[in-house]
N, CA, C and O atoms as a GROMACS GRO file, in nm:
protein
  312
    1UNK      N    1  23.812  18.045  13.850
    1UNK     CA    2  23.879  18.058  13.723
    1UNK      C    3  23.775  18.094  13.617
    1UNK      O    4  23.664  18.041  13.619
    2UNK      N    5  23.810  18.184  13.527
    2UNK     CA    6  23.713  18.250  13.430
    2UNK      C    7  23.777  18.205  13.298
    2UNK      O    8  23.892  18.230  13.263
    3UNK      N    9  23.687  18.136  13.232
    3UNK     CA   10  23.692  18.085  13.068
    3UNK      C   11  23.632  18.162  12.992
    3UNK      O   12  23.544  18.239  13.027
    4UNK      N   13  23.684  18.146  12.856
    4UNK     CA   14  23.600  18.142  12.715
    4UNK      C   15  23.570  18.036  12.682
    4UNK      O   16  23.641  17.956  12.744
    5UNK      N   17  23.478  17.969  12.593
    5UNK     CA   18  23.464  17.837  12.554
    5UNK      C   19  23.382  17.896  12.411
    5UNK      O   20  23.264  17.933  12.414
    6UNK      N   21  23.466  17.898  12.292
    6UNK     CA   22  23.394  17.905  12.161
    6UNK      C   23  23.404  17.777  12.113
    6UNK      O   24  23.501  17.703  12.101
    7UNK      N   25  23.231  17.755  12.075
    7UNK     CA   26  23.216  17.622  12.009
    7UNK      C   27  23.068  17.641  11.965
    7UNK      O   28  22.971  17.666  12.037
    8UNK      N   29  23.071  17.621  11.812
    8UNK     CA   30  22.968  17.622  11.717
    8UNK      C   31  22.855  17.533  11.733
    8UNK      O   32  22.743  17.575  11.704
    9UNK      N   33  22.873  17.400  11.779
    9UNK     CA   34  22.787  17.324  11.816
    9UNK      C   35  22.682  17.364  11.941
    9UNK      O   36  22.714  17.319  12.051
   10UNK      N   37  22.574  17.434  11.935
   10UNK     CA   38  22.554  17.486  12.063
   10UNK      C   39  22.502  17.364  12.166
   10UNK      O   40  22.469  17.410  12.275
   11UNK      N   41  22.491  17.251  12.156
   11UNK     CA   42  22.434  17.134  12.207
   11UNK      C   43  22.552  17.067  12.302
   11UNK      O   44  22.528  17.003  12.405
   12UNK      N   45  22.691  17.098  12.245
   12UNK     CA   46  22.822  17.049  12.288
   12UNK      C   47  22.883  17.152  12.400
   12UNK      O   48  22.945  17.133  12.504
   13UNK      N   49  22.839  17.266  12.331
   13UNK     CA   50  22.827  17.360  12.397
   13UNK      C   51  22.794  17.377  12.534
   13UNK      O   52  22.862  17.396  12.634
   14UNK      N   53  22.658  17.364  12.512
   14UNK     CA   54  22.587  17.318  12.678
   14UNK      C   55  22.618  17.239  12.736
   14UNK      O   56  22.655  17.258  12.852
   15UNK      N   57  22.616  17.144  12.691
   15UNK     CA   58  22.736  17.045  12.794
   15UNK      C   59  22.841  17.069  12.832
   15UNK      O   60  22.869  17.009  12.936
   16UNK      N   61  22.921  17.136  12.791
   16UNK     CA   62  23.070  17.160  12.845
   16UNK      C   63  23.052  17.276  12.915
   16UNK      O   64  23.141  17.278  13.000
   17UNK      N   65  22.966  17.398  12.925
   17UNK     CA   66  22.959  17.460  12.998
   17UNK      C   67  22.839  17.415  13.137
   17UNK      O   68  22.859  17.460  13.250
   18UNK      N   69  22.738  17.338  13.110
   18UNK     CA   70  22.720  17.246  13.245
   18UNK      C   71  22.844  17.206  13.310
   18UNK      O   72  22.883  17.258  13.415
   19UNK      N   73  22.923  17.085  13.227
   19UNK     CA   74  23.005  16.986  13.330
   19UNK      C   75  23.091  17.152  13.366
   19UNK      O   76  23.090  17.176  13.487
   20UNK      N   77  23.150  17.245  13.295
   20UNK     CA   78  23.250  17.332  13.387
   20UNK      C   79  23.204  17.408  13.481
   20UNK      O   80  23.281  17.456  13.564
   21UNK      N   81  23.096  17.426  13.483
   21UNK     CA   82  23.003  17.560  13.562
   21UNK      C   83  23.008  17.403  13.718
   21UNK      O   84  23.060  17.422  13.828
   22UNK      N   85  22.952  17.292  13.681
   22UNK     CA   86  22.882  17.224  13.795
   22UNK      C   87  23.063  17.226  13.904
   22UNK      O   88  23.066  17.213  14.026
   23UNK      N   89  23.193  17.248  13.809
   23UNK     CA   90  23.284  17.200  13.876
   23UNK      C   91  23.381  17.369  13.923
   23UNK      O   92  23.499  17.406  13.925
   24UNK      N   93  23.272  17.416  13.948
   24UNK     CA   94  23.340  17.575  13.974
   24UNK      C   95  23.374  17.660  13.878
   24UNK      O   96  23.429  17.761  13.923
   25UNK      N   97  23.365  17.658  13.785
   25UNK     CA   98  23.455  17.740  13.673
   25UNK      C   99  23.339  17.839  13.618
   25UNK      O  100  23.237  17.800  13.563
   26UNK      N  101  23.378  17.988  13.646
   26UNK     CA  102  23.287  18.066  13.543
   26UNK      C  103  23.298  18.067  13.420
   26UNK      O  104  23.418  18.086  13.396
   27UNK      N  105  23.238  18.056  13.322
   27UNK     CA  106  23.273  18.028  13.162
   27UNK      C  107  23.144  18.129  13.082
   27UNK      O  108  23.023  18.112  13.096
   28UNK      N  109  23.185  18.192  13.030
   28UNK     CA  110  23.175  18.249  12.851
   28UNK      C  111  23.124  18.146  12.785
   28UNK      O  112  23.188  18.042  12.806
   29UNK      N  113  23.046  18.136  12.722
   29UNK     CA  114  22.998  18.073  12.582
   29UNK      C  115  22.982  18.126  12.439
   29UNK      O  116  22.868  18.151  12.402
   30UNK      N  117  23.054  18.140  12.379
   30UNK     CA  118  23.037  18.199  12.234
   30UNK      C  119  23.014  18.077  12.139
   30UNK      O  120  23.031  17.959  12.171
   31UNK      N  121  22.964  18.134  11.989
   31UNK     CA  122  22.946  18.051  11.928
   31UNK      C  123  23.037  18.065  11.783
   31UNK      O  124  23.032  17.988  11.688
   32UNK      N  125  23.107  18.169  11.794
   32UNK     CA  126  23.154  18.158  11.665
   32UNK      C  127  23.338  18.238  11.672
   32UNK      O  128  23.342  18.330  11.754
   33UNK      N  129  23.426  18.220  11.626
   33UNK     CA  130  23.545  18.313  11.640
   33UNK      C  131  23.556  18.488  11.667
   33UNK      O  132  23.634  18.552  11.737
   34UNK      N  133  23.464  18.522  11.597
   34UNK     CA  134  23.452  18.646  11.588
   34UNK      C  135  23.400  18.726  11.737
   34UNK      O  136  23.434  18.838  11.773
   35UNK      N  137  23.331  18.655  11.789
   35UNK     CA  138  23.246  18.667  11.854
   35UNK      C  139  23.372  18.634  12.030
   35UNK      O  140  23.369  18.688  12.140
   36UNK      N  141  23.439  18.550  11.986
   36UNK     CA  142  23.574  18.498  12.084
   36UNK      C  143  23.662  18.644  12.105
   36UNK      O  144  23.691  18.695  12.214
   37UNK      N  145  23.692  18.691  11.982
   37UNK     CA  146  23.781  18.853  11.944
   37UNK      C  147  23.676  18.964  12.005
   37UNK      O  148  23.701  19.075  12.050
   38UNK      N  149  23.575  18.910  11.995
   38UNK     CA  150  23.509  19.045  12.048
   38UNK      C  151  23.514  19.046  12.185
   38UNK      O  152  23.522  19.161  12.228
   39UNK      N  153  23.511  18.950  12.281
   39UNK     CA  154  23.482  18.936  12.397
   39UNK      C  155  23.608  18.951  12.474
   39UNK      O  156  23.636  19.018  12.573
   40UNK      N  157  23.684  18.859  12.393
   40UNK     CA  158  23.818  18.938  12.449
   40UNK      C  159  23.897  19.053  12.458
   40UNK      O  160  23.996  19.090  12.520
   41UNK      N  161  23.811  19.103  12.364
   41UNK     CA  162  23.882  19.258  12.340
   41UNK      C  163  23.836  19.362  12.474
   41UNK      O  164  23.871  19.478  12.494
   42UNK      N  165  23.718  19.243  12.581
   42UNK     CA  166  23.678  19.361  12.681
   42UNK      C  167  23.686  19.286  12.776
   42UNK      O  168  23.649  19.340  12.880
   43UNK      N  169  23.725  19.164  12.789
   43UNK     CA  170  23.687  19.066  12.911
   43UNK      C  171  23.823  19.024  12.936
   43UNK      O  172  23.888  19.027  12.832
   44UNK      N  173  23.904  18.978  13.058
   44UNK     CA  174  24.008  18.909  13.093
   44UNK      C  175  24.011  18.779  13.114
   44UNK      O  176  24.049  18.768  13.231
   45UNK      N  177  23.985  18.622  13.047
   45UNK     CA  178  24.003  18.566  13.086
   45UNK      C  179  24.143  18.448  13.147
   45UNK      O  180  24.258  18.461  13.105
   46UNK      N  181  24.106  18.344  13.244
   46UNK     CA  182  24.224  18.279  13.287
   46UNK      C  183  24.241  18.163  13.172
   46UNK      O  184  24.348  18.106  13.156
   47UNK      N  185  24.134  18.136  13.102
   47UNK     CA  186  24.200  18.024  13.016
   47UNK      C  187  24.083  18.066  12.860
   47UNK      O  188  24.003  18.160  12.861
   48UNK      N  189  24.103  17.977  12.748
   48UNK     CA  190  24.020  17.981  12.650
   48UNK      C  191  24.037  17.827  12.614
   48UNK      O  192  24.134  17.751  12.613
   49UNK      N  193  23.877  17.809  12.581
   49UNK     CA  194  23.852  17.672  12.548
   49UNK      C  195  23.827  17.710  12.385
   49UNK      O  196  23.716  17.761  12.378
   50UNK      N  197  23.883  17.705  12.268
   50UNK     CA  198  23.836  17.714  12.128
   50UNK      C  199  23.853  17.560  12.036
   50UNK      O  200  23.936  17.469  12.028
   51UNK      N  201  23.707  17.599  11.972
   51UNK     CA  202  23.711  17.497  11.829
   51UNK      C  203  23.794  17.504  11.768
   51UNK      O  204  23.851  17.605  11.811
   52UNK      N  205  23.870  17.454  11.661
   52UNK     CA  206  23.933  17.484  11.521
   52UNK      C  207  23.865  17.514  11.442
   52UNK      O  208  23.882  17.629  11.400
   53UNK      N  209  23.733  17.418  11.368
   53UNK     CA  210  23.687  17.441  11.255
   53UNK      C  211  23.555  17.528  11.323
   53UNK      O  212  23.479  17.459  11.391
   54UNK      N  213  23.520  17.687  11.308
   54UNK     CA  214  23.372  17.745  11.348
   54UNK      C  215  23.374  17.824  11.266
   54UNK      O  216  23.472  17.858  11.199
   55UNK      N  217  23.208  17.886  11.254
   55UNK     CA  218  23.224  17.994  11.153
   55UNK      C  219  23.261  18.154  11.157
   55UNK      O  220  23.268  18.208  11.268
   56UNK      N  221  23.284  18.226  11.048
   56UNK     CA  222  23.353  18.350  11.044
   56UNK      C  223  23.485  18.328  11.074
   56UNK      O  224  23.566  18.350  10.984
   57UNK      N  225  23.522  18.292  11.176
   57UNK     CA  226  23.655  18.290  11.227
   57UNK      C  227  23.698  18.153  11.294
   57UNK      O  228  23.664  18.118  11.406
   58UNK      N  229  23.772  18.088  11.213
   58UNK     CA  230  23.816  17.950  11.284
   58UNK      C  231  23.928  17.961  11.437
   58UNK      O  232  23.990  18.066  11.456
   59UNK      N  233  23.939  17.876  11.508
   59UNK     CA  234  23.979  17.829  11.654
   59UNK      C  235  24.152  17.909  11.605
   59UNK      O  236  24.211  17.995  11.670
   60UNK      N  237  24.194  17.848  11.481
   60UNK     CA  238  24.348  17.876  11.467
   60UNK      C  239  24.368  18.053  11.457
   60UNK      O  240  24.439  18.116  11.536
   61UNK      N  241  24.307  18.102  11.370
   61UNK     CA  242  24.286  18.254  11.354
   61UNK      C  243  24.272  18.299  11.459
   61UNK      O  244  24.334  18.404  11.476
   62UNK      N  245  24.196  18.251  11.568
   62UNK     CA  246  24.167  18.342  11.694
   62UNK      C  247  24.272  18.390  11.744
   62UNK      O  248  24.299  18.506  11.775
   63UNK      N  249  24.358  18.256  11.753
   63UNK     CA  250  24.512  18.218  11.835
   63UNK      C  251  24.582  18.349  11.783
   63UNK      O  252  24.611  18.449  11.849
   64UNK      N  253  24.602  18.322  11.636
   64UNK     CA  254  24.670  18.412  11.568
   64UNK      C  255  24.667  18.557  11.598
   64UNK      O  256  24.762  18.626  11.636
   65UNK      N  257  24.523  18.600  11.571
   65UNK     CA  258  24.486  18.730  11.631
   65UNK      C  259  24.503  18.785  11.730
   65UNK      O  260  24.475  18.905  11.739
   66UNK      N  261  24.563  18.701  11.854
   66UNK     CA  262  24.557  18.716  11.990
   66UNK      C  263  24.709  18.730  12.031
   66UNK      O  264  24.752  18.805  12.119
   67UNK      N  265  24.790  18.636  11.943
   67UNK     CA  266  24.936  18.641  11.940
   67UNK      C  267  24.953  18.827  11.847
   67UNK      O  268  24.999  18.929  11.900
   68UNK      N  269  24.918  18.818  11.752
   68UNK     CA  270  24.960  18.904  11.685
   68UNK      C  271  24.911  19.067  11.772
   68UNK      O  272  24.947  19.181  11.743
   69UNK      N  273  24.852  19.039  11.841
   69UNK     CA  274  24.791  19.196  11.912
   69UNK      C  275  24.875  19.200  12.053
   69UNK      O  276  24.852  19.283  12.141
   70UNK      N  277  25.007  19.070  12.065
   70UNK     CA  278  25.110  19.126  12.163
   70UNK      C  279  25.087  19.063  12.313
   70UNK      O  280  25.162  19.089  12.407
   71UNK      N  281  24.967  18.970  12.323
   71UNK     CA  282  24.884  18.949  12.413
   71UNK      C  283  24.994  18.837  12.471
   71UNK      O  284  25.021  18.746  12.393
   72UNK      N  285  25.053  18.836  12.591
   72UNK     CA  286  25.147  18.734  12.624
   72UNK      C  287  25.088  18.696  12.747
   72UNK      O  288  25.138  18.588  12.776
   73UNK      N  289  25.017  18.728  12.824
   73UNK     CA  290  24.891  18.646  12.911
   73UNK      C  291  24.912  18.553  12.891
   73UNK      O  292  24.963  18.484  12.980
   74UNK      N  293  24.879  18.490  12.747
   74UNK     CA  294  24.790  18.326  12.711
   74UNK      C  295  24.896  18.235  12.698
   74UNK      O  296  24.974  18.273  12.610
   75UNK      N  297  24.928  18.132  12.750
   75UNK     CA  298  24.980  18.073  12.679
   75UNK      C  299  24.925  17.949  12.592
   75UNK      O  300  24.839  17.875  12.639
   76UNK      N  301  24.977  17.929  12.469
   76UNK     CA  302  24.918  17.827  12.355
   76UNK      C  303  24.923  17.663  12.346
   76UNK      O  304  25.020  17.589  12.331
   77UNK      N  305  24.848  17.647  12.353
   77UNK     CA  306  24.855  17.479  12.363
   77UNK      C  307  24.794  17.406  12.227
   77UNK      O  308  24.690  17.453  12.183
   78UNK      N  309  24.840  17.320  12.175
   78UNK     CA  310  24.779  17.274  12.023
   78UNK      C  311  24.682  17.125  12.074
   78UNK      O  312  24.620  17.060  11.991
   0.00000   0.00000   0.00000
């Protein structure tokens, strides 16, 4: 299974992509929203792990951006 995981904290970061990597999961690490839109705009993933509060582009906007470009792949979880 292939993730995104945007999260600003890069320390929290590493940890969550340790514990997912040690338990099979390929994962993405970004650090900021923008940076989430960019990657997705070229990459397919099976799930997305996002912050709410990050910079440039918060966790909720991403959602938004992702709904609004038609993308019915994802489904949304709050």
């Amino acid at each position: 299974m292939k993730l995104l995981l945007a999260e600003d904290e890069k320390a929290l970061s590493n940890v969550l992509v340790t514990i997912l990597k040690h338990n099979n999961y390929s994962v993405d690490a970004v650090y900021n929203g923008q940076e989430a839109l960019d990657y997705l705009d070229t990459e397919m993933y099976d799930a997305l792990i996002l912050d709410i509060m990050m910079p440039k582009i918060d966790g909720l906007t991403v959602l938004k951006t992702i709904r609004a470009k038609g993308n019915k792949k994802y489904q949304y979880y709050y």
